[in-house]
C-alpha positions in Angstrom: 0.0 0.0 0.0 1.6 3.7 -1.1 1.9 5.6 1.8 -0.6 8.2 -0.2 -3.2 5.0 0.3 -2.4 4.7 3.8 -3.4 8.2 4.3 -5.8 8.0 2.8 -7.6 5.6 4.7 -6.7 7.2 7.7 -8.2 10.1 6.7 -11.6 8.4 6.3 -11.2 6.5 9.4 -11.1 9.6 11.5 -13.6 11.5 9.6 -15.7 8.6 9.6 -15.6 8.9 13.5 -16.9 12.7 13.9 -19.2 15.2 12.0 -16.8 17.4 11.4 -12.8 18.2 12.5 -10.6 20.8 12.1 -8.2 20.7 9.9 -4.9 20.6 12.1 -7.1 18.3 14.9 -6.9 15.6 11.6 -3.2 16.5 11.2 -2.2 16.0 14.8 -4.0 13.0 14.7 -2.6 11.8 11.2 0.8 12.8 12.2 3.0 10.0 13.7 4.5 11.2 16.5 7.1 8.9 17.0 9.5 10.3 14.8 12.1 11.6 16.1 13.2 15.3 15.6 16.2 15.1 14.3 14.1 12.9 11.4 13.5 16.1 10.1 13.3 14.8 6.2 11.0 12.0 7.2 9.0 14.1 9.0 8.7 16.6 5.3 8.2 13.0 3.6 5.3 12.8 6.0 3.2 16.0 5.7 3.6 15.5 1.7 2.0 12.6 1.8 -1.3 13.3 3.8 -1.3 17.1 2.1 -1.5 14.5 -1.7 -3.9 11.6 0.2 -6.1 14.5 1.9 -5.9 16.4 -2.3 -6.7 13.3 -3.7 -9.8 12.6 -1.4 -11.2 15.8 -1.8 -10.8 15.8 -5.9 -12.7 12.5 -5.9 -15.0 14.2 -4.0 -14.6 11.6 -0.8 -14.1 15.1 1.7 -15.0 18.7 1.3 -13.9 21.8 3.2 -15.9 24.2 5.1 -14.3 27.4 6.3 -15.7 29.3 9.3 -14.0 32.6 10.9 -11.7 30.8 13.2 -10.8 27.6 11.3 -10.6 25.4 8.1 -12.7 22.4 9.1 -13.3 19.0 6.6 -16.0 16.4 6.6 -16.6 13.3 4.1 -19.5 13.7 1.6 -22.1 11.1 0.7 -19.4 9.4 -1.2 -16.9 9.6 1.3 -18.9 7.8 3.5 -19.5 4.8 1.1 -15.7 4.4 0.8 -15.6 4.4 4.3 -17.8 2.1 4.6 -16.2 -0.7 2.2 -12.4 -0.2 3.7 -13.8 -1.0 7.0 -15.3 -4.4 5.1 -11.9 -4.7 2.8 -9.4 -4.3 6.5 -7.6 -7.1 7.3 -8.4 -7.0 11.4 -12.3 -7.0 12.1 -14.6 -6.1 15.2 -16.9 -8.6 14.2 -16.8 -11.5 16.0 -17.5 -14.4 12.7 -18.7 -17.1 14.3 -22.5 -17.9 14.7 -24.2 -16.8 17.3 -27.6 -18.8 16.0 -29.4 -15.5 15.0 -29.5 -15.0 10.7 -29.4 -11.4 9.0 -31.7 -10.4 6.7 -31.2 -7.2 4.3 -34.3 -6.4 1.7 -33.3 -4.0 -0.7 -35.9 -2.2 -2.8 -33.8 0.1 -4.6 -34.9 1.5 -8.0 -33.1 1.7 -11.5 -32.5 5.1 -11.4 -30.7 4.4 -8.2 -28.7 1.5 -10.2 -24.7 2.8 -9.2 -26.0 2.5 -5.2 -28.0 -0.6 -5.4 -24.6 -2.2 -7.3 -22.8 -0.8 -4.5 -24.7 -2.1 -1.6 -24.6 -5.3 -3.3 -20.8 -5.4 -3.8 -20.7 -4.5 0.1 -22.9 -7.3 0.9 -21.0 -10.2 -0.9 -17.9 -8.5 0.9 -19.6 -8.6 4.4 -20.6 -12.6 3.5 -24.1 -12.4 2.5 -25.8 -14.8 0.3 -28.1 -13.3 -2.4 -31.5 -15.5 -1.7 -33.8 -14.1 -4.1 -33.6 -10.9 -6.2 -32.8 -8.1 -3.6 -32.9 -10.6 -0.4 -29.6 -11.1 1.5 -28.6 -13.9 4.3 -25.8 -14.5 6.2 -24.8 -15.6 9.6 -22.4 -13.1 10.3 -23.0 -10.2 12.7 -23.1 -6.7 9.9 -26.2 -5.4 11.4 -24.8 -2.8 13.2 -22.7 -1.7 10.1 -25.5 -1.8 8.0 -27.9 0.2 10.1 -25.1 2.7 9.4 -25.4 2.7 6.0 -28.7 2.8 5.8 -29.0 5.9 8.1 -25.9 7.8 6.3 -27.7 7.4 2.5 -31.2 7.7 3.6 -32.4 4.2 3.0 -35.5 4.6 5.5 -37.7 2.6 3.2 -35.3 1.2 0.6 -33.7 -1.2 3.2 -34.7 -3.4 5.6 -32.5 -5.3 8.2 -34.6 -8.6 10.0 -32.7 -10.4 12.7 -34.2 -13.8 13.2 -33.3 -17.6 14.5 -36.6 -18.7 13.1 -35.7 -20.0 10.0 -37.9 -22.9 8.6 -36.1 -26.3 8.2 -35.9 -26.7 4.4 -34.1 -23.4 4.2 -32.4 -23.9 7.3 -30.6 -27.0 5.6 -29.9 -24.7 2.4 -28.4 -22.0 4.4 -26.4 -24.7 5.9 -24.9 -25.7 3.2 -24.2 -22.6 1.9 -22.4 -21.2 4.9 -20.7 -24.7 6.1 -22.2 -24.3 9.6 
């Protein structure tokens, strides 16, 4: 990963954490602060790089910048959120605990086609998270996303357009399929 990448991420990580931050609160909290002062050049090396990563996020429209009297302050968009969103599903350490705890998660999307580029994206975050497509816009899996996904659907405004069921009650045919499918 380039260190602009690494940035990057970091830079949605934190925003993804608050409303709003001010521009040097992100930087002291980019920064590393274990390099040493006299690692003045790697320390140069270092603000370059998050000064490109935050440039690059805020071209591709990921973060914008509001200015007030006293301070410069920066905040991820719509978008910004969504790629927030699928790194925390693409990182290599998870929160989630991935074993079964007997309950199954169901997502109903109802999105339509002139929503096509979000309804692909939900579905690409789905099959990342370990959900099984059922039928048409119906998604199973074992694993516990619910929380993540009530996220998402709060932060785009899917009050009717998604649906999240937890449930153990499951009927025996399809209890056998699901089975199967996830290996439990």
């Amino acid at each position: 990963m380039s260190s602009k990448s690494k940035y990057s991420s970091k830079i949605l990580k934190i925003l993804g954490e608050k409303s709003a931050i001010s521009l040097p609160e992100l930087a002291n909290k980019i920064e590393n602060p274990s390099l040493a002062p006299q690692k003045r050049e790697e320390k140069i090396k270092q603000k370059y790089a998050i000064t490109r990563a935050f440039k690059g996020l805020k071209e591709a429209g990921l973060v914008e910048q509001i200015s007030s009297p006293q301070k410069e302050y920066v905040r991820l968009t719509k978008e910004g959120r969504k790629k927030m969103h699928s790194l925390e599903l693409e990182s290599d350490t998870t929160l989630v605990n991935t074993s079964w705890d007997g309950f199954w998660r169901i997502i109903l999307l109802d999105l339509p086609e002139n929503r096509k580029a979000e309804r692909e994206s939900l579905r690409y975050l789905l099959k990342k998270a370990g959900f099984v497509c059922l039928k048409n816009s119906a998604w199973i899996s074992p694993f516990p996303y619910e929380h993540l996904f009530a996220n998402i659907k709060k932060d785009l405004g899917f009050a009717t357009e998604m649906m999240i069921i937890v449930t153990e009650f499951i009927d025996d045919e399809t209890k056998k399929v699901l089975f199967e499918t996830f290996g439990k």
